[in-house]
C-alpha positions as CSV (number, residue, x, y, z in Angstrom):
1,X,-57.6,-42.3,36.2
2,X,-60.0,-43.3,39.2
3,X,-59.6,-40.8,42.2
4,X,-58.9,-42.8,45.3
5,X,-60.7,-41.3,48.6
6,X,-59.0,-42.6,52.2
7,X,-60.0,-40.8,55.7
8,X,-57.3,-39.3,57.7
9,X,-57.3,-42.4,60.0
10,X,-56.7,-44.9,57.3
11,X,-53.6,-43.2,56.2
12,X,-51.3,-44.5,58.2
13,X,-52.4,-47.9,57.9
14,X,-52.8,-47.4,54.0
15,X,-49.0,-45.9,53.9
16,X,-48.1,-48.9,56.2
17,X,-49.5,-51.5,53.9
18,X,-47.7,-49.6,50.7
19,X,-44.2,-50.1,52.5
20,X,-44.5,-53.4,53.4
21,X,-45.8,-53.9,49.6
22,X,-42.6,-52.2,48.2
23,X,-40.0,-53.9,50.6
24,X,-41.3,-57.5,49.5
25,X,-40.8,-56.0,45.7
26,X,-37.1,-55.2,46.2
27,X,-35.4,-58.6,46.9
28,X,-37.9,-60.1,43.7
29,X,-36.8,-56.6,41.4
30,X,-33.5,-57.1,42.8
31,X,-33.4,-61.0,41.5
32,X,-34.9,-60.2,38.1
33,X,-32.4,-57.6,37.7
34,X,-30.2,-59.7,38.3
35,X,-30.4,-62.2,35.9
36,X,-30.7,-59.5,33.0
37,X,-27.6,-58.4,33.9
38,X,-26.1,-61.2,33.8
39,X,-27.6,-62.0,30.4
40,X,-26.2,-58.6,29.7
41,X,-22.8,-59.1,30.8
42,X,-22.4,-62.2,28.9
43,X,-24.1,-60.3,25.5
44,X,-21.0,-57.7,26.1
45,X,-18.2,-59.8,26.3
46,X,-19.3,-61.5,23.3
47,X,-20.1,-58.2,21.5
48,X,-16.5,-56.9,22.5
49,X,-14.8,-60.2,21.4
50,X,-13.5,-61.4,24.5
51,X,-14.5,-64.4,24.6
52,X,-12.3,-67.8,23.6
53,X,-13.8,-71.0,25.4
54,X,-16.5,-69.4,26.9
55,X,-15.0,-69.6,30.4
56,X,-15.6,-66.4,31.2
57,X,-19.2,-65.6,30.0
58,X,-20.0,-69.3,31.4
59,X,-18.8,-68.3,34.9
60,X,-21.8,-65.3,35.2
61,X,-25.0,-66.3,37.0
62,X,-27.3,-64.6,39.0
63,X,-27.8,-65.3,42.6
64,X,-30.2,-65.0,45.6
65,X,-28.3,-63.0,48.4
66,X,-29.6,-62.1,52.1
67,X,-30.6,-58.9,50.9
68,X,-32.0,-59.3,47.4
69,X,-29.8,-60.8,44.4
70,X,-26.1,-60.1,42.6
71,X,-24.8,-61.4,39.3
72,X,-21.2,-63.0,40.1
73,X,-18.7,-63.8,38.1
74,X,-16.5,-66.6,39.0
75,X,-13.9,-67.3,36.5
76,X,-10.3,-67.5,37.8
77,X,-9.2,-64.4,35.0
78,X,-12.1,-62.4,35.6
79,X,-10.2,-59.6,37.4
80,X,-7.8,-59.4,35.2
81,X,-10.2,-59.6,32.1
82,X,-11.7,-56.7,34.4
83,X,-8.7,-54.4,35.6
84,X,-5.7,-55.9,33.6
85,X,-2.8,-56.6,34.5
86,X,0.7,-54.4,34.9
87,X,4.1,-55.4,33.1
88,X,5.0,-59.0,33.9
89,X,7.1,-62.1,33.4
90,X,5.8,-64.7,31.2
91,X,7.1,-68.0,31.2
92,X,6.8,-70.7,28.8
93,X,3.3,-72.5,30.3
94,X,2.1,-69.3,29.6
95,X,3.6,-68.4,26.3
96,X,2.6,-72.7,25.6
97,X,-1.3,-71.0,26.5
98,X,-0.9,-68.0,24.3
99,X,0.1,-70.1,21.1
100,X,-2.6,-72.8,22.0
101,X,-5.1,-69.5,21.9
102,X,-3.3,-68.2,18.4
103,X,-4.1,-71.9,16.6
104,X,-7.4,-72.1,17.8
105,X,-8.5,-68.7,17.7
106,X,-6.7,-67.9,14.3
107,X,-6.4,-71.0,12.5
108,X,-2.6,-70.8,12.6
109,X,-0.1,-73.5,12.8
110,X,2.3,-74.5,15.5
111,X,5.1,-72.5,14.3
112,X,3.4,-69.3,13.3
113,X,1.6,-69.5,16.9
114,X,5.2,-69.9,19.0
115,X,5.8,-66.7,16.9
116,X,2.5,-65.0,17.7
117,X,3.1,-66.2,21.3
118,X,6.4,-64.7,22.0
119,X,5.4,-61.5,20.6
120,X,2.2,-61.6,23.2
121,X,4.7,-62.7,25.3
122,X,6.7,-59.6,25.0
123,X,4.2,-57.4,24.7
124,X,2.6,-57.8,28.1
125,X,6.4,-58.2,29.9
126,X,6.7,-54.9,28.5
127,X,2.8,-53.0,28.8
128,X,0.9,-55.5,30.5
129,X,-2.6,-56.2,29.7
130,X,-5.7,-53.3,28.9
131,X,-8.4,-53.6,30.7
132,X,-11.7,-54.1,29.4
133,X,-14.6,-52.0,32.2
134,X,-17.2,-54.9,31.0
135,X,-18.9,-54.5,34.4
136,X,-18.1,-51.3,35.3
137,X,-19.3,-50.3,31.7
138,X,-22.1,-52.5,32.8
139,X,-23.3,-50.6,35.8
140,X,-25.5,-47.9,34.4
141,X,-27.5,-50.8,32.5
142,X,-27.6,-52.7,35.9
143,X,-29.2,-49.6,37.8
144,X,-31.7,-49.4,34.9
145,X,-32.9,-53.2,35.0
146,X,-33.6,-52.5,39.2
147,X,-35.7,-49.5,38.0
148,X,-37.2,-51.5,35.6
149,X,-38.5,-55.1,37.3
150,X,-39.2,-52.7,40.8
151,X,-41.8,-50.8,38.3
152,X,-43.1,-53.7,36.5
153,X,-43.9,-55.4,40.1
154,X,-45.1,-52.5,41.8
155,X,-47.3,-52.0,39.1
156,X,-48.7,-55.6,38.5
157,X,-50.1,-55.8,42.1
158,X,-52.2,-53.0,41.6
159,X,-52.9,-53.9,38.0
160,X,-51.5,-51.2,35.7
């Protein structure tokens, strides 16, 4: 590696110029990052089996924020896909949802799906729904990516 020689009096200028390099490469790191996580995101929730129609997954994107980038997630159920949900009541639009799930996602028929419907049905009156930590699960990978594209940028301006 080349030895770099700076006088005292450039210092402070050089430092200067290195800051100003490294705040410009956080909101474009920040970005990047970004959009792998969202990429990542969506990976997971297929590699857990969450997905159904897609809704969810189809809802991530990354986007440009004042102060760099996020990945969002949209969907209406994200939360609860998220969190989960405590012990509730389920009516029959619901339990109607459940069994249109159960044919499509299991092949069954109308009747066996009202069946696997009202035992859904009962089952989250009675425990409510897990949660699934996709993007809390997500987070270590996220802080990674930053790491990552900051690197690769600091280290393409001064050609590494």
């Amino acid at each position: 590696m080349p030895t770099i020689t700076i006088k005292p009096e450039q210092l402070a200028d050089a430092l200067r110029r290195e800051a100003e390099h490294v705040q410009a490469a956080i909101p474009l790191a920040s970005m990047a990052a970004a959009r792998r996580l969202a990429a990542h995101l969506a990976d997971e929730i297929d590699r857990r089996g969450i997905t159904d129609r897609g809704i969810l997954k189809n809802s991530i994107r990354a986007e440009k924020t004042p102060d760099g980038a996020t990945a969002t997630i949209d969907a209406p159920h994200a939360g609860i896909i998220e969190l989960g949900a405590r012990p509730h009541p389920i009516g029959k639009a619901v339990r109607d949802l459940i069994a249109e799930w159960a044919m499509r996602k299991l092949g069954v028929d109308k009747e066996a799906a009202d069946r696997i419907a009202w035992g859904v049905g009962q089952k989250l009156e009675a425990e409510g729904q897990k949660p699934t930590y996709v993007v809390r699960d997500s987070m270590p990978a996220a802080q990674k990516f930053f790491a990552e594209e900051l690197v690769r940028i600091l280290n393409r301006r001064s050609g590494r």
